[in-house]
Backbone as CSV, one residue per row, in Angstrom:
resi,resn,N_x,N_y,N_z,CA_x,CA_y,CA_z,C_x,C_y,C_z
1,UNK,92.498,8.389,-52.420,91.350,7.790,-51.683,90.549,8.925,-51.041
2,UNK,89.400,9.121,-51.012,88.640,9.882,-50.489,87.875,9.689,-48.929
3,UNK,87.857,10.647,-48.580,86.842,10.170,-47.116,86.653,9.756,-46.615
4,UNK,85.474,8.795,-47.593,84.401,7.890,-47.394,84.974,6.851,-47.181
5,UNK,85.942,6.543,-48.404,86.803,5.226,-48.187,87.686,5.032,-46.825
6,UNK,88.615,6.257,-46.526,89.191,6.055,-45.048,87.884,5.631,-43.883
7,UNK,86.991,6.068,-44.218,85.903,5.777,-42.802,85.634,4.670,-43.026
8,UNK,85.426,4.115,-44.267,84.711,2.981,-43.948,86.131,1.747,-43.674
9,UNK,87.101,2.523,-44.113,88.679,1.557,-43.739,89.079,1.356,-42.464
10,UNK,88.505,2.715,-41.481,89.151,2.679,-40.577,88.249,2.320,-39.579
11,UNK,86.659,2.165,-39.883,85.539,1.206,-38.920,86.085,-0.670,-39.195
12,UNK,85.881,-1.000,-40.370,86.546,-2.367,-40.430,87.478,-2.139,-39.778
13,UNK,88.716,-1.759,-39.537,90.210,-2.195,-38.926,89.552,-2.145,-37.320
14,UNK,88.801,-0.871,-36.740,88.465,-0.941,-35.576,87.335,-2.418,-35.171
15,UNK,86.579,-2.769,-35.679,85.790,-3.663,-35.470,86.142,-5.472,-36.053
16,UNK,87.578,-5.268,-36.608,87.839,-7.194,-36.708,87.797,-7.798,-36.022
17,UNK,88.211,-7.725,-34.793,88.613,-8.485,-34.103,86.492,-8.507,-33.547
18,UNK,86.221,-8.020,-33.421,85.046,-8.045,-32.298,83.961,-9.458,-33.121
19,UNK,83.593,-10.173,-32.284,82.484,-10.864,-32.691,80.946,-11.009,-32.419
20,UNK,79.905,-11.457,-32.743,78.576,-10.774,-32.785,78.032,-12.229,-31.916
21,UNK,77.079,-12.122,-31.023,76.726,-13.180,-30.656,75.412,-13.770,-30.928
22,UNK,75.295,-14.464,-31.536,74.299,-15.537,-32.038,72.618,-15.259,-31.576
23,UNK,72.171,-14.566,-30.713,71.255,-14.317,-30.387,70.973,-12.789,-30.561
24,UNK,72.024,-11.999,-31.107,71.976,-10.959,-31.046,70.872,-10.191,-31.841
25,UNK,70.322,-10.820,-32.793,69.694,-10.641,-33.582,67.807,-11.032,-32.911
26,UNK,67.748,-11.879,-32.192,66.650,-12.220,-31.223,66.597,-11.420,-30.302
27,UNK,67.740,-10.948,-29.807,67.363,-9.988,-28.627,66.875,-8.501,-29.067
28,UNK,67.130,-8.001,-30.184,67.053,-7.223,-30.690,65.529,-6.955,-31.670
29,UNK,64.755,-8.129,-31.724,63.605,-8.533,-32.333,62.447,-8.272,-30.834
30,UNK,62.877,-9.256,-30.173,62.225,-8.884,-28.917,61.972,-7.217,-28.087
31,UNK,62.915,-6.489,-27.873,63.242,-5.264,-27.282,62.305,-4.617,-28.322
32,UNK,62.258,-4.733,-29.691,61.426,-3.724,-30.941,59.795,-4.245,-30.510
33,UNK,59.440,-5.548,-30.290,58.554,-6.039,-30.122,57.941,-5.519,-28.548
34,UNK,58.355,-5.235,-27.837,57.936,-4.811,-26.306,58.061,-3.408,-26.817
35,UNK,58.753,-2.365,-27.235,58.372,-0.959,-27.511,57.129,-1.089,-28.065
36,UNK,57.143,-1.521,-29.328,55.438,-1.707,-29.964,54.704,-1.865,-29.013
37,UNK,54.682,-2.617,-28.176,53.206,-2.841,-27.514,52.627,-1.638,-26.423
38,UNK,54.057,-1.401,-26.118,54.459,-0.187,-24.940,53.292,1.127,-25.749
39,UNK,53.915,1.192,-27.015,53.447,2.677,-27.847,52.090,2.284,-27.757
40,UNK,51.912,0.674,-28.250,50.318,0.899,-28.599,49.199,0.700,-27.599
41,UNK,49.953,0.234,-26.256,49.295,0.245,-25.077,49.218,2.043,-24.674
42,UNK,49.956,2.550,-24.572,49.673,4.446,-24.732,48.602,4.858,-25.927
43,UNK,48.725,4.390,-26.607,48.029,5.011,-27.692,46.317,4.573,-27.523
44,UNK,45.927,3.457,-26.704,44.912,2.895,-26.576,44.147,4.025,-25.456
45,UNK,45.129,3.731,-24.526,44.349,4.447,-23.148,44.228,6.396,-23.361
46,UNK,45.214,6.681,-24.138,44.741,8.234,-24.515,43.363,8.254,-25.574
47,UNK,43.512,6.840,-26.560,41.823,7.018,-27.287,41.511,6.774,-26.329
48,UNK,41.357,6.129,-25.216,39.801,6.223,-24.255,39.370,7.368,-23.898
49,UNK,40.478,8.280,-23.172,40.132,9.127,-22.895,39.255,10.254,-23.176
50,UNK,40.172,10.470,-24.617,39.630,11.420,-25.958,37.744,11.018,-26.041
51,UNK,37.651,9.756,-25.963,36.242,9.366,-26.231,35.453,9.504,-25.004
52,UNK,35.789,9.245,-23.480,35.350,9.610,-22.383,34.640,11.312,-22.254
53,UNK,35.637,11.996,-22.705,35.766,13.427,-22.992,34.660,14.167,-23.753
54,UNK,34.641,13.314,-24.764,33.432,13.735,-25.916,31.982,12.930,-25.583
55,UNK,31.884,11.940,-24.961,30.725,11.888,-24.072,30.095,12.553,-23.317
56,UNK,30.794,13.354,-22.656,30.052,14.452,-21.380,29.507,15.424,-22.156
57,UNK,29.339,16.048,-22.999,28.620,16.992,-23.553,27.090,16.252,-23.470
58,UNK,27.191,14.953,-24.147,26.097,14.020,-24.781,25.374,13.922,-23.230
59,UNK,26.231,13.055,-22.140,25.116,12.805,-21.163,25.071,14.233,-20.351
60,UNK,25.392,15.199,-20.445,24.770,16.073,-19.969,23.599,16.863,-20.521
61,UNK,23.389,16.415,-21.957,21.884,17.046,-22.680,20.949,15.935,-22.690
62,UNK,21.390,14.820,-22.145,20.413,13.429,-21.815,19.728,14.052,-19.928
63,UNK,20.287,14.892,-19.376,19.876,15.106,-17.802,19.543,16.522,-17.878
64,UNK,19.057,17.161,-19.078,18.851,18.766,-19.274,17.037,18.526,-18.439
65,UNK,17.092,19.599,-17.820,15.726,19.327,-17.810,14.429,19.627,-18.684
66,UNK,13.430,19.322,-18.640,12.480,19.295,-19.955,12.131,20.793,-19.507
67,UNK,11.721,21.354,-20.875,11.677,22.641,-20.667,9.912,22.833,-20.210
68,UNK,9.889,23.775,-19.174,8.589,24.168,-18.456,8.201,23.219,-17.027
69,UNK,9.105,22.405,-16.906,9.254,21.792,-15.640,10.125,22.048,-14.165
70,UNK,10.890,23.310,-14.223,11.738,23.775,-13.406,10.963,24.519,-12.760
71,UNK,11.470,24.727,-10.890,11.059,26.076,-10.351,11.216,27.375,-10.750
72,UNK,12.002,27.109,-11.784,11.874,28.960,-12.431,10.944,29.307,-13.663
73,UNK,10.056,28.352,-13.996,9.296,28.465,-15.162,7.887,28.080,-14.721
74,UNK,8.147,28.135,-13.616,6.904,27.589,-12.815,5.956,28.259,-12.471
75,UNK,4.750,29.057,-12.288,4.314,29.727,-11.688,4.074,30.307,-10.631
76,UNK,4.235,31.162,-10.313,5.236,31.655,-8.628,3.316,31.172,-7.993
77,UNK,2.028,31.206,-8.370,0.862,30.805,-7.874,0.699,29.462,-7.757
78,UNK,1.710,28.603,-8.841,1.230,26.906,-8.106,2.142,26.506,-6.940
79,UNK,1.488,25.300,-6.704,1.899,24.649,-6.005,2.838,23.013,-7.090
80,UNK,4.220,22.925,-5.938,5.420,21.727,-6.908,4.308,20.689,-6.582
81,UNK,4.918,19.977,-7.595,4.473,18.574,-7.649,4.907,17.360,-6.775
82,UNK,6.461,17.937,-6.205,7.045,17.223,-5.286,6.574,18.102,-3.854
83,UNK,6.166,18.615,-3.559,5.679,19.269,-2.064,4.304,19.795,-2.077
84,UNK,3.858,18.744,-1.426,2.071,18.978,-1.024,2.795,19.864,-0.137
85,UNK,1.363,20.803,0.020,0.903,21.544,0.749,0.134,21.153,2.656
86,UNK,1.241,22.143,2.989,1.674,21.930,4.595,-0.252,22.060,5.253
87,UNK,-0.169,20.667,5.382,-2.125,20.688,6.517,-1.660,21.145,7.957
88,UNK,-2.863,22.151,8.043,-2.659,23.391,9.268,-2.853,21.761,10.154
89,UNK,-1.581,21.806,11.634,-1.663,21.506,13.196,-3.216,20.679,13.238
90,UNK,-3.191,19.896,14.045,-4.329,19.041,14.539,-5.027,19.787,15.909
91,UNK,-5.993,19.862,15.542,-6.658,20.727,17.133,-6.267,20.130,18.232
92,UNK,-6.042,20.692,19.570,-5.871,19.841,20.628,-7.073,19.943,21.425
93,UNK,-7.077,19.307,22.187,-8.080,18.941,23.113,-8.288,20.541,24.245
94,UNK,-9.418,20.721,24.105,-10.215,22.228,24.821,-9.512,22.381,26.095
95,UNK,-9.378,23.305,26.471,-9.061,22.992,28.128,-10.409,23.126,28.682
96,UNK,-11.378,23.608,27.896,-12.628,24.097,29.479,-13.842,23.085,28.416
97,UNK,-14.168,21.285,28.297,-15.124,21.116,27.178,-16.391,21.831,27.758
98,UNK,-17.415,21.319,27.137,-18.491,21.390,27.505,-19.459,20.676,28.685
99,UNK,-20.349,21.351,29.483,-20.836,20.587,30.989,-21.287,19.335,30.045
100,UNK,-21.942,18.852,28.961,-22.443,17.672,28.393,-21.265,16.538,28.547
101,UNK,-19.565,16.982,28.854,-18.825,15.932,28.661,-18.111,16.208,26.992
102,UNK,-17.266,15.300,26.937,-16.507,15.311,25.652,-16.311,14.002,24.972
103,UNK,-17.110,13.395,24.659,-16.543,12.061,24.191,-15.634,11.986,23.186
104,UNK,-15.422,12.992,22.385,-14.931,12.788,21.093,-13.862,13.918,21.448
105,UNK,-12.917,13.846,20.275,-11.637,15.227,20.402,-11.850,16.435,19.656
106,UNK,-12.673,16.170,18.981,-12.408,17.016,18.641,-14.064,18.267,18.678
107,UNK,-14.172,18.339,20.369,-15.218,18.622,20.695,-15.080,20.619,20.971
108,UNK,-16.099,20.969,20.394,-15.483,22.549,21.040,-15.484,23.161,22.250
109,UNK,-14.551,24.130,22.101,-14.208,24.628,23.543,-14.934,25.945,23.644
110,UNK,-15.177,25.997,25.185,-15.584,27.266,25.852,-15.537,27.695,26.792
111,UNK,-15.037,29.168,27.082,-14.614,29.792,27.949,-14.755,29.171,29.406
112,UNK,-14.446,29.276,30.527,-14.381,28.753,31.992,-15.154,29.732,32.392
113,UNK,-16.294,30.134,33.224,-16.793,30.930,33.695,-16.418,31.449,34.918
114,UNK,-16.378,32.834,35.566,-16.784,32.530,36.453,-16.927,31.604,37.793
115,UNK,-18.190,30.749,37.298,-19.076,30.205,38.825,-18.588,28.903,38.651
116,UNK,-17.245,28.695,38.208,-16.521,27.243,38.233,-15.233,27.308,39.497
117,UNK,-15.203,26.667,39.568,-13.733,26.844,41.222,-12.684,25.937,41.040
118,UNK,-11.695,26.435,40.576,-10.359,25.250,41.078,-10.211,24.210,42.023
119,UNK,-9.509,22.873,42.390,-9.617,22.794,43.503,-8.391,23.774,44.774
120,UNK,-9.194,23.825,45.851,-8.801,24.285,47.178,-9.238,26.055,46.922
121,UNK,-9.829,26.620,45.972,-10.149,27.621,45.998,-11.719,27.495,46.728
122,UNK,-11.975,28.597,47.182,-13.576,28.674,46.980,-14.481,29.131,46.230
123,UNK,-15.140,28.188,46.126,-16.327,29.079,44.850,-17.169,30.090,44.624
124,UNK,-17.489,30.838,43.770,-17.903,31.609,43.523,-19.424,31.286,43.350
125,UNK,-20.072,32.588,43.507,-21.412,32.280,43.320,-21.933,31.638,41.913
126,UNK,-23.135,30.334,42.064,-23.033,29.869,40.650,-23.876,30.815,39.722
127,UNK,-24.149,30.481,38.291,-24.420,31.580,37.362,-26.573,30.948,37.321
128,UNK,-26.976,31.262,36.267,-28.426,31.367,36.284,-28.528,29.845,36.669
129,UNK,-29.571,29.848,37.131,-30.112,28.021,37.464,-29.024,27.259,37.985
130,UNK,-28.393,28.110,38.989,-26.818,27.184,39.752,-26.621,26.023,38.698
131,UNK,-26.053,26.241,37.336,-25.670,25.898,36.810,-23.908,25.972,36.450
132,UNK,-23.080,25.467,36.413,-21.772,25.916,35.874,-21.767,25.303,34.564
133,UNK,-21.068,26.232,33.208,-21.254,26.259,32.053,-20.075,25.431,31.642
134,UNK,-18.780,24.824,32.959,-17.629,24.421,31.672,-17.172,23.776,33.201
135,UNK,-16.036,22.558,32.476,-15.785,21.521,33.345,-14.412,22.266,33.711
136,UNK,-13.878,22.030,35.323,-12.303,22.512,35.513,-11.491,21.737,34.857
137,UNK,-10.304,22.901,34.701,-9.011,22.178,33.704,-8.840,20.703,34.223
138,UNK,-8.697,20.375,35.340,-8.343,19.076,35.468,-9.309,17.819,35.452
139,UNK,-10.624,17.971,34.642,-11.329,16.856,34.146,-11.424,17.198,32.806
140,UNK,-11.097,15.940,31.990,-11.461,16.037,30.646,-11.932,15.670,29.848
141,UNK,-13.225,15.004,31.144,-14.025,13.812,30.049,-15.226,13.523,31.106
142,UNK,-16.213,13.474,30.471,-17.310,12.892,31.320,-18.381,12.454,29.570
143,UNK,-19.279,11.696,30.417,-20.818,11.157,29.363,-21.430,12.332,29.026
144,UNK,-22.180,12.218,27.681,-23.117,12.890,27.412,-24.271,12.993,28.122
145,UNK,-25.107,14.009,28.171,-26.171,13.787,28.758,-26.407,13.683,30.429
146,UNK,-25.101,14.850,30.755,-25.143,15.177,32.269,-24.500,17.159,32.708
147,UNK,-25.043,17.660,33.243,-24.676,18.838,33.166,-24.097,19.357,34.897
148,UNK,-23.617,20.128,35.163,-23.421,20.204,36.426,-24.496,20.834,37.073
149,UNK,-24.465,20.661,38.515,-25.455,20.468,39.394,-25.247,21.812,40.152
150,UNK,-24.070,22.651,39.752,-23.293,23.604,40.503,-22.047,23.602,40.274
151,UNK,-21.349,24.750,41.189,-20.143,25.032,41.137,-19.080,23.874,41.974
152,UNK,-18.073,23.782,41.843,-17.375,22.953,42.721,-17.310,23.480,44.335
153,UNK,-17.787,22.511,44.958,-17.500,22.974,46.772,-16.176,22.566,46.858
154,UNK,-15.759,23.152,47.636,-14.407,23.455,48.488,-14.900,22.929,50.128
155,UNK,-14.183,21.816,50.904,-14.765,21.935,52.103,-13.627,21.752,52.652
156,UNK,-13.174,21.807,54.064,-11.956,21.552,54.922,-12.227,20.396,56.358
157,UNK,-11.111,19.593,56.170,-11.528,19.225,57.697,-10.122,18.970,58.363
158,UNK,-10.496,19.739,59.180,-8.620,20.062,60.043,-8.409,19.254,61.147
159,UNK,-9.415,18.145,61.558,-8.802,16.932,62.108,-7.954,16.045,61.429
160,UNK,-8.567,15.833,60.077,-7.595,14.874,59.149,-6.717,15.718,58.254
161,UNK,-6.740,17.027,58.350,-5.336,17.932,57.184,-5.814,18.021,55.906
162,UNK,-6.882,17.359,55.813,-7.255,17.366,54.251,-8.262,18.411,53.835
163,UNK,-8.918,19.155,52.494,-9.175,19.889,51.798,-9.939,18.938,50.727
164,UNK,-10.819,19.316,50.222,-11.709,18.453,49.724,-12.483,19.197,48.380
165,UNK,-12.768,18.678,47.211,-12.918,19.999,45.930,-13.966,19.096,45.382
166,UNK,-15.559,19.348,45.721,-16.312,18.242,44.795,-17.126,18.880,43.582
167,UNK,-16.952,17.865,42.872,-17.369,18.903,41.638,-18.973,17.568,41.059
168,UNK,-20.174,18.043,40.749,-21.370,17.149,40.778,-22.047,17.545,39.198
169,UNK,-22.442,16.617,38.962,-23.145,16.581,37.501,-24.129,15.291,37.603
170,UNK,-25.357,15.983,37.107,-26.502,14.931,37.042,-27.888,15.126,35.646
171,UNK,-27.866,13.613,35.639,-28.643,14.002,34.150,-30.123,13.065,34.365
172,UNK,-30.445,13.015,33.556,-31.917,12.165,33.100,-32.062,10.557,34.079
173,UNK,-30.557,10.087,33.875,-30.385,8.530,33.820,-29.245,8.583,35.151
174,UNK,-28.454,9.583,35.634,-27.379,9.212,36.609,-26.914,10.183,37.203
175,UNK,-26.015,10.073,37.924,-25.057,11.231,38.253,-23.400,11.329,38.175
176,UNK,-22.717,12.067,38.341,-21.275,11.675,38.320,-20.635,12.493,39.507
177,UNK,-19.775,12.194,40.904,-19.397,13.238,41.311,-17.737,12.670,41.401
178,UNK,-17.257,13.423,41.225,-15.570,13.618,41.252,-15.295,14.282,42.917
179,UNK,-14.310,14.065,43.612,-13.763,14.213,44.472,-12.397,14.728,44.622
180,UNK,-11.742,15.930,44.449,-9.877,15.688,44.451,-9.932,16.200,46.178
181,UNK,-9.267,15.357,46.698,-8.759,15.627,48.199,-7.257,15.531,48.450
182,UNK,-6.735,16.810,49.053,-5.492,17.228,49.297,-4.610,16.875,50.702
183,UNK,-4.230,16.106,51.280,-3.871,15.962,52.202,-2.553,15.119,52.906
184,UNK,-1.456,15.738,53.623,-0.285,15.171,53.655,-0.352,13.498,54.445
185,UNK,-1.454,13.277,55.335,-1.682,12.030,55.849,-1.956,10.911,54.896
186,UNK,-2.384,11.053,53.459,-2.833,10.069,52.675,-1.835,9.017,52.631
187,UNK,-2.734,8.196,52.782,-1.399,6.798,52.641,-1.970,5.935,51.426
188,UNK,-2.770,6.099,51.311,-3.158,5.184,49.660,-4.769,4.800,49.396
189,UNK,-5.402,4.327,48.208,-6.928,4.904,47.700,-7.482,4.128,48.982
190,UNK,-7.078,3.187,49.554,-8.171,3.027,51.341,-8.589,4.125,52.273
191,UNK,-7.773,5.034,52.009,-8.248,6.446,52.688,-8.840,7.162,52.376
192,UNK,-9.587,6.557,51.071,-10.547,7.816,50.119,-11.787,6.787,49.902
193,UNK,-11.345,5.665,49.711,-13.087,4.526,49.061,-13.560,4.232,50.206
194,UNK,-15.467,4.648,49.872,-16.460,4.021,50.796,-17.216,3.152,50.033
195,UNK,-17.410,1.951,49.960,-17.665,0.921,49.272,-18.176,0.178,50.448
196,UNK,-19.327,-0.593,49.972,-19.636,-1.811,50.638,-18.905,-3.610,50.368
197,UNK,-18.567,-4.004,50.829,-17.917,-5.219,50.504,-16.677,-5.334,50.452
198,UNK,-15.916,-6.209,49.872,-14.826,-5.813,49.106,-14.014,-5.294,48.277
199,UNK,-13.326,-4.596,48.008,-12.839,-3.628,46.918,-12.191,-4.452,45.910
200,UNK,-11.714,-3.804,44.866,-11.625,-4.846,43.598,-9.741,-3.773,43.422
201,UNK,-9.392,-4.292,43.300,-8.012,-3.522,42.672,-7.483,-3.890,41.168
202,UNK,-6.974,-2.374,40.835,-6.857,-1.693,39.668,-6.005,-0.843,39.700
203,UNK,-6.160,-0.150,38.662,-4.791,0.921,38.123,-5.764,2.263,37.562
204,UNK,-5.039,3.261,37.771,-5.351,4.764,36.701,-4.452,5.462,36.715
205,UNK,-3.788,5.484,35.379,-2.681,6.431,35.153,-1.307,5.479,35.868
206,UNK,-1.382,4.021,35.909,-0.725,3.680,35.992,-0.239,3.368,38.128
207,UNK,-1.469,4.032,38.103,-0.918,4.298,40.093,-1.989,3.173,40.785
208,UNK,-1.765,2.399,41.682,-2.777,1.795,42.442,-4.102,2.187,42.426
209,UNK,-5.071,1.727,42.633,-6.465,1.975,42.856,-7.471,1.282,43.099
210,UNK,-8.546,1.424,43.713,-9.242,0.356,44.104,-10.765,0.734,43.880
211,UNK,-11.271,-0.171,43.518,-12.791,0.334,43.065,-13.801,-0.422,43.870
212,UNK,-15.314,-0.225,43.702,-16.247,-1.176,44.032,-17.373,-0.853,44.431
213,UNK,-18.782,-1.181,44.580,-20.097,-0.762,44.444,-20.390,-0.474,45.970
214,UNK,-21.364,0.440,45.961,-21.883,1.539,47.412,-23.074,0.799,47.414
215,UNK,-23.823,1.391,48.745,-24.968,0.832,49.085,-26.540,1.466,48.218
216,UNK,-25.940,2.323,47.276,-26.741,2.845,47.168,-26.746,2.804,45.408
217,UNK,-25.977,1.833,45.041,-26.051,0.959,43.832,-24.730,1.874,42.898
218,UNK,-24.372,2.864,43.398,-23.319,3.799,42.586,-22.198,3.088,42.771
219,UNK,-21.225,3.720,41.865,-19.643,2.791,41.979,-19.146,3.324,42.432
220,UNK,-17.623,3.523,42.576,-16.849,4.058,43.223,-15.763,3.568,42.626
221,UNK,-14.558,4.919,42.256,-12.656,4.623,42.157,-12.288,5.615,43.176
222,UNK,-11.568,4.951,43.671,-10.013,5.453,44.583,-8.929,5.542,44.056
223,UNK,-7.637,6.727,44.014,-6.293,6.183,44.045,-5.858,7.462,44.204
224,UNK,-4.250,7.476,44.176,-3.525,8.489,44.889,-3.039,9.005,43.465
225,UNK,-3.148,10.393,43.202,-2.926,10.808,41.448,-0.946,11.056,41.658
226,UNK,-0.829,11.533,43.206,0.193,11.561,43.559,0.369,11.631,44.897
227,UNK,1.780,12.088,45.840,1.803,12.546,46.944,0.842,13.398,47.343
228,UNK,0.683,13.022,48.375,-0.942,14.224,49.218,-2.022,14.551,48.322
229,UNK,-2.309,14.180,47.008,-3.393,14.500,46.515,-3.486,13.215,45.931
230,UNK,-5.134,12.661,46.367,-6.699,11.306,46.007,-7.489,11.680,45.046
231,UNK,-7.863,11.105,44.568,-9.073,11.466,44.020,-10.137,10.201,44.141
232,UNK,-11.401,10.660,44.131,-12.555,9.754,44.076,-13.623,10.029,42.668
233,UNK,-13.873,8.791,42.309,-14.646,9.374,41.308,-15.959,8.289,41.702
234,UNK,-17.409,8.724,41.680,-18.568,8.026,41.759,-19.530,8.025,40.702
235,UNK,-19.915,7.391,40.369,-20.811,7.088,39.040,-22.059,6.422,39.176
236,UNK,-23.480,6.801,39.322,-24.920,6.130,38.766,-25.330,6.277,37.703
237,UNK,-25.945,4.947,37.856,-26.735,4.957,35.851,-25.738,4.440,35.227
238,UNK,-25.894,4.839,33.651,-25.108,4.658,32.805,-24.187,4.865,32.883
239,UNK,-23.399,6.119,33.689,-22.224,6.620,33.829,-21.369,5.784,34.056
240,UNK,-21.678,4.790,35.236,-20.808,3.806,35.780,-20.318,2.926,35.300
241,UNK,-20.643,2.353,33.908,-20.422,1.768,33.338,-18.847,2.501,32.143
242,UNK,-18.797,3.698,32.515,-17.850,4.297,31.906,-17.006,5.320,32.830
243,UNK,-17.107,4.545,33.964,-16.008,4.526,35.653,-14.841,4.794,35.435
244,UNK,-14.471,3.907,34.409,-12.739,3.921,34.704,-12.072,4.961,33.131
245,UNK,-13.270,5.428,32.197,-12.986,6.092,31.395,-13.154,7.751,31.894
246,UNK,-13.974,8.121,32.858,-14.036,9.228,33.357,-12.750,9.616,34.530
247,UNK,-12.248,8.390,35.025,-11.181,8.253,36.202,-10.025,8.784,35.448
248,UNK,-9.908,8.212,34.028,-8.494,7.993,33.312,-8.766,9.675,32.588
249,UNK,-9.817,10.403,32.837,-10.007,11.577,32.565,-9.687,12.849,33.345
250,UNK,-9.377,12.285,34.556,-9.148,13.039,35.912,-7.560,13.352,36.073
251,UNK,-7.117,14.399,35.671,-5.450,14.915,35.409,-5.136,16.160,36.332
252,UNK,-5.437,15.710,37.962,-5.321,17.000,38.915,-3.980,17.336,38.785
């Protein structure tokens, strides 16, 4: 007897007795059937990948940019297509306008002379035809068609503590005079308006004020711009009619 024959003699003798169980053959169908799906569920998601992979070349020559449209092919003399060009600052408003007034903003400016006076300074002698050529920093608006009459007076009166800065402009049709008065007694614009009648109350710059017509047909505003410093503003003619736009111009 050869070998083959003892092996295969001596697997039968080892395996008689053993018996096979009836499903064994189902369970064994099933287990082959779940590997398959196992392999071909792997085998699916690595093709995705593989194909994910070989896409990116593609959408990255779909987002190339067109050639002659980049900042480096550009002409270092133009201007991009995505960035206008920066518009120079907006002028601001003059500090010294013109004695005619400023109605508009964008009115030109010129130098302060001279024969113009701050308030509580004293003035200087005025220039040809006691004329002053430019309004002080702290008015920034008056009507056309009025020029000053002179330099600003400075006056004092040391019974009441106060200091007094009038600044006068007169034209064809009216006059305008501004008033800033400095003084620690001020208690509110009743200590500054001479008005006939009753006074009318109002606001400038947001602070109390009180307005109302003189005997001598001119208007009149009062109010306190702050602690210890009033201002008065008076208006004939046409001017008066633009009272509370010359008031709201007054930034002592």
């Amino acid at each position: 007897m050869d070998l083959e024959s003892e092996l295969r003699k001596a697997m039968a003798e080892q395996v008689a007795g053993a018996t096979a169980s009836s499903s064994l053959v189902t369970d064994v169908k099933r287990r082959h059937r779940r590997r398959k799906a196992r392999l071909h569920a792997a085998a699916g998601v690595a093709a995705a990948s593989v194909a994910a992979l070989a896409l990116v070349p593609t959408y990255q020559s779909f987002r190339a940019t067109p050639a002659g449209d980049t900042e480096t092919t550009r002409p270092s003399n133009t201007v991009s297509a995505l960035r206008l060009p920066e518009r120079p600052p907006a002028s601001g408003l003059p500090e010294s306008p013109s004695p005619k007034g400023r109605s508009e903003a964008g009115a030109s400016q010129k130098p302060e002379p001279r024969g113009s006076s701050a308030p509580g300074e004293t003035p200087a002698t005025p220039g040809a035809g006691g004329i002053v050529d430019a309004l002080p920093k702290w008015i920034t608006y008056l009507p056309d068609g009025l020029a000053a009459a002179g330099p600003c007076v400075v006056s004092g009166d040391g019974g009441a503590d106060r200091t007094t800065a009038t600044c006068t402009w007169r034209g064809a049709d009216g006059w305008v005079e501004i008033a800033l008065v400095k003084g620690g007694k001020l208690t509110g614009p009743q200590d500054l308006l001479r008005v006939t009648g009753i006074p009318r109350r109002t606001s400038v710059h947001g602070m109390p004020a009180l307005t109302g017509d003189r005997a001598d047909s001119a208007r009149q505003i009062s109010w306190l711009a702050r602690h210890g410093v009033g201002v008065t503003v008076t208006a004939s003619g046409p001017a008066k009619d633009r009272l509370m736009r010359i008031a709201e111009g007054v930034r002592p």
